[in-house]
N, C-alpha and C positions, 0 to 999 in steps of 0.2 A: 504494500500500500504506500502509494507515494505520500512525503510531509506537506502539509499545507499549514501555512500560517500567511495569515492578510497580511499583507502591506510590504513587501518585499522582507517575511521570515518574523515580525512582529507580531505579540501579541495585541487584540485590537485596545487602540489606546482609550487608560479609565477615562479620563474624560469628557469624552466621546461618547459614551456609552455609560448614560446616566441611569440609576438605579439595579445594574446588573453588580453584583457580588464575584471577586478574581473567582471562586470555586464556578460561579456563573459561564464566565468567560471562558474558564479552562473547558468546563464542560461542554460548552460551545464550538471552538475547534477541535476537541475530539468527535465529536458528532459530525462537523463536517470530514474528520479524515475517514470516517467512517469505523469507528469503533462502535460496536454493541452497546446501547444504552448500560447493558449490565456493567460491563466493565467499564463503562465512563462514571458511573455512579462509582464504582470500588475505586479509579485513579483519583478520584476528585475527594473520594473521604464522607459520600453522601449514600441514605440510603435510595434505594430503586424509586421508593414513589416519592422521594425529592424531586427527584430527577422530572419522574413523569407529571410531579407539580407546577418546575420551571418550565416545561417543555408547552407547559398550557400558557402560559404567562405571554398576553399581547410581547413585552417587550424584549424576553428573551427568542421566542418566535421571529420578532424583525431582525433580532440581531440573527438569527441562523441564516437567516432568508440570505441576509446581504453577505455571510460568508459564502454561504453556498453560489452565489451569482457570480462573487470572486472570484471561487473557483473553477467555475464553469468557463469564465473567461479568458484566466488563465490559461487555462487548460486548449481554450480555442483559439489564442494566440502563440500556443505551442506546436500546436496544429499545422497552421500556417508558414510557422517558420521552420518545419519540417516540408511541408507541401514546397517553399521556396527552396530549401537546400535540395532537395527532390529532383526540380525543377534546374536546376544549374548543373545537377552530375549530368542529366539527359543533354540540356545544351552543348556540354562539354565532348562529350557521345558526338551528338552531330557536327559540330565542329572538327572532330577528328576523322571526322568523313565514317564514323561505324553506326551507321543508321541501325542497323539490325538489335543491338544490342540498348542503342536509344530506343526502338519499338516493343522491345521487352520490357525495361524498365518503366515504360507507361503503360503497359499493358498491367504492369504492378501495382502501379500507381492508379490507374483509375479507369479499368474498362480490360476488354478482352480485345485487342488487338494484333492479336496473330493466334494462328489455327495449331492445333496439335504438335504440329512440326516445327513450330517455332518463326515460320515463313508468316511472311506480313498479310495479313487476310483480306479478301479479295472483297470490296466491295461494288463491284459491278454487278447490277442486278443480273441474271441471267434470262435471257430472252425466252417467251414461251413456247411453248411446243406448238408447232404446227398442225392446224387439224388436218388430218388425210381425206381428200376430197369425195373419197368413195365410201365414204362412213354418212353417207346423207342418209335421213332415216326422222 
């Protein structure tokens, strides 16, 4: 499970985050790193239906929300900057004149772009079959 903490590795600052409690907060990014309530309740030193009390609480609720969207974003800007370094190995490919291997690595990357064989897949539609003139009926 990858670590998340808001704000480039911080925890969110008190305040900011008025009337939540540090056991609050802690319990708050464990929840978003995705730890079992059970065991955020045991790291934090609270019992289980503390936990499921704060989890009801308008304010600790916003604050999940807004770590959670953090993360999500993160997460989707890590995305991107994968998708771009992606995107510069293939260039690099074609640029060295090795298309084939540029058409693999997108085919990787996002679609099926060559057939079994590795060979670049043929998208010419194929023309239809001809009716046989003598099949009138």
């Amino acid at each position: 499970m990858e670590e998340f903490m808001p704000e480039e590795g911080r925890a969110p600052d008190r305040k900011v985050v008025k009337g939540l409690s540090d056991q609050q907060l802690q319990a708050i990014v464990l929840l978003v790193q995705g730890v079992r309530p059970g065991e955020v309740a045991h790291r934090v030193g609270v019992a289980r239906e503390t936990l499921w009390r704060w989890r009801r609480q308008p304010g600790f609720r916003r604050q999940l929300e807004i770590l959670r969207l953090e993360l999500h974003a993160s997460r989707v800007d890590r995305i991107w900057t994968l998708v771009d370094m992606a995107y510069d190995v293939v260039e690099e490919h074609l640029e060295e004149g090795d298309a084939q291997v540029a058409l693999r690595l997108l085919g990787l990357a996002g679609g099926r772009l060559t057939d079994s064989s590795g060979d670049a897949a043929r998208h010419e539609q194929e023309e239809p079959a001809e009716e046989d003139p003598s099949d009138e009926g």
